[in-house]
N, C-alpha and C positions, 0 to 999 in steps of 0.2 A: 629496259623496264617493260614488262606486260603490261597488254590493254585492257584496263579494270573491266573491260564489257566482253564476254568469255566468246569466244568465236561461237558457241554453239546455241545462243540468239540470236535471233533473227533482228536486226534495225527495224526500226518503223517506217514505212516510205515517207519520201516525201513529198509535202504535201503542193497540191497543183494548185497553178494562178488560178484567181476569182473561188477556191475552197476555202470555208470557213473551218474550224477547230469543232472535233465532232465531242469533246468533251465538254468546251462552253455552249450549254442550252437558255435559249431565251424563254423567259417565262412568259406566259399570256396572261392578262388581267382577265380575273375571273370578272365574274358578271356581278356579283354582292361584293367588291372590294373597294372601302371607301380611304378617300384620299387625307392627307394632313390637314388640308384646310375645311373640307367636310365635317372632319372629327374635333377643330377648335371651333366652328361654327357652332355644333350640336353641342359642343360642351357649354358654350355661353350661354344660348337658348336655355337649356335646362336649370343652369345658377339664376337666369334670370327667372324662372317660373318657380324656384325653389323660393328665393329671394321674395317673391310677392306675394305668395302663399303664407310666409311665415309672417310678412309684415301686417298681412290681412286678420289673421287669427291673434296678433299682438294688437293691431285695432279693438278686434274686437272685444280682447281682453280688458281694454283700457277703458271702453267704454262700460262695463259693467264694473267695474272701478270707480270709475267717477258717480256711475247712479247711487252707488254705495257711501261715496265719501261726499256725497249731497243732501243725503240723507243724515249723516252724522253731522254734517254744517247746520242744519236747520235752517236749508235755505229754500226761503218761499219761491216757488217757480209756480206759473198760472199758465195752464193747461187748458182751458176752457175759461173764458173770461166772462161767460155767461153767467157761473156757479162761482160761489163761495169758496176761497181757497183760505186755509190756516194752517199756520207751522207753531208749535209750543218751542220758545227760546230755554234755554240757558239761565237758572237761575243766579243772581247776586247777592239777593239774600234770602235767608231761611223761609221767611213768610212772606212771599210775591210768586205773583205767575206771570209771565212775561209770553206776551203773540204775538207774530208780524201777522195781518189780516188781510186780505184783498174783500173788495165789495164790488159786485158788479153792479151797472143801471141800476137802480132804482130807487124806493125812500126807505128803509132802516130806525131802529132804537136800539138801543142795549139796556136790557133791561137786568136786574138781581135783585134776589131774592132771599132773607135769611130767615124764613121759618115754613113747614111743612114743607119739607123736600124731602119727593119719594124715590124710590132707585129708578125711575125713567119719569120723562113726563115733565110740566113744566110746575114751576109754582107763584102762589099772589107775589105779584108786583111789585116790591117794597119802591122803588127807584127806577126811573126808567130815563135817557137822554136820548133823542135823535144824533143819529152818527150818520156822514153823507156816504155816498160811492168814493171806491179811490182804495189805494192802500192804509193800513194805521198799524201803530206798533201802542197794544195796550198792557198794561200795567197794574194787578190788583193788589193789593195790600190789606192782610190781615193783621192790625195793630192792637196789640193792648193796652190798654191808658188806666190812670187810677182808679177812675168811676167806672171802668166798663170796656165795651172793644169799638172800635172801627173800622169798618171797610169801604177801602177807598181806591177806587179804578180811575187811574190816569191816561190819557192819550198825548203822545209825545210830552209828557212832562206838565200836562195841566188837569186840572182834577175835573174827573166826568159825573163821577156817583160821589156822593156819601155818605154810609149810611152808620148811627148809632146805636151800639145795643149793650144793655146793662151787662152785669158781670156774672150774671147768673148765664146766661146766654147758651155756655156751653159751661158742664161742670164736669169735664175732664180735658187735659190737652190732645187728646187724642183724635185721630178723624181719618177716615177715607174719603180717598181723591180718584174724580175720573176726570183727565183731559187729555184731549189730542196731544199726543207726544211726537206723531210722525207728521210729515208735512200730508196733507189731505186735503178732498176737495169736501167739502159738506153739505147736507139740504139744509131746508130752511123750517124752521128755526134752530139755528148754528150752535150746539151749547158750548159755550167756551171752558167752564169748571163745572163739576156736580162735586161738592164736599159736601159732606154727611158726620153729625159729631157722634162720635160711640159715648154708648152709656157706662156704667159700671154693672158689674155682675154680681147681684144682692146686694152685701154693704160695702165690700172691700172696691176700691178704687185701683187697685194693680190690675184686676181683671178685665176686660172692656168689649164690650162686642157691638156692630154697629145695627141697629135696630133694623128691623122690618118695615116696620111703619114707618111715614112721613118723620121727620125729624125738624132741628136745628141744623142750618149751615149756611152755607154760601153758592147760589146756584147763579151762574155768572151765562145770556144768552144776548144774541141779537135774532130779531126777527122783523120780516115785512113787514112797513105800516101799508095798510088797505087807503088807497084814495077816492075819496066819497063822490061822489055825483054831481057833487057842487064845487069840489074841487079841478075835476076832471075836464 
């Protein structure tokens, strides 16, 4: 049988003691060639800075979130304890106004008013009661009765103001309202309602528009009492 390797190649010598194989080449580690544990090292490092980035802007998301969903609670928060803070509640029934209030230091009334009230500004005194420092959750009520109407401001469920007025008083249902509806901090004096009754437009009574001038209404404020010299 022939030798599958043709006489007319040549063999390869062979090779001497202490020669290595000149086809296996050893590679040299470059000088930027980084290793396995280099490269799970830098991979954690980056999840971890990925990871705290995203939780950071999810903070921060959350917190304007909440400012938002504090706001929609109508929850009195006191920022300065110095100033006047009020939040308008949630009403329960048709004809009430409902506040939580903070009062800082010092001496207080709460005063209302149901005749000549102009769109800014305060008006005569109908009723006035001293209210101290502290927080109070007040309560106004515009009631109609058979002779006539009542307005009646409660704190925590006991009666502050009362005041009586015939049935002439207002002679449409109708009325504009301005009160704090956001939680806020206020000067002083604090107006807690300005209601204004509309009149009728000539004869007809479906039309109504709220006057100019001073009117009929309900102007609900607390303000600083001044302590006298003799007091003092």
């Amino acid at each position: 049988m022939p030798d599958p390797v043709s006489a007319s190649e040549p063999l390869p010598p062979p090779l001497e003691s202490g020669s290595t194989n000149p086809v296996v080449k050893r590679f040299a580690r470059t000088r930027w060639q980084v290793g396995l544990r280099t490269t799970c090292l830098l991979t954690a490092a980056i999840a971890v800075w990925i990871t705290d980035f995203v939780n950071r802007s999810h903070n921060v998301w959350l917190g304007a979130r909440i400012q938002s969903m504090r706001v929609l609670a109508n929850d009195l928060t006191i920022d300065d304890p110095s100033k006047i803070a009020l939040v308008k509640l949630d009403r329960l029934w048709p004809e009430e106004h409902r506040w939580d209030l903070y009062l800082p230091a010092g001496r207080y009334r709460l005063c209302v008013a149901t005749r000549d009230i102009g769109q800014d500004g305060l008006a005569p005194v109908v009723q006035s009661q001293p209210i101290e420092p502290g927080r109070h959750r007040l309560i106004l009520y515009q009631q109609r009765r058979k002779d006539g109407w009542r307005v009646l401001v409660t704190r925590e469920g006991k009666s502050l103001l009362s005041v009586e007025e015939p049935t002439d008083w207002t002679v449409v249902s109708n009325w504009s309202d301005e009160s704090p509806s956001l939680p806020s901090i206020v000067d002083q004096p604090a107006v807690l309602l300005r209601r204004r009754f509309m009149r009728p437009v000539g004869q007809s009574k479906s039309r109504t528009v709220t006057p100019l001038y001073p009117c009929e209404g309900i102007l609900l404020w607390i303000e600083p009492v001044k302590v006298s010299n003799r007091e003092s």
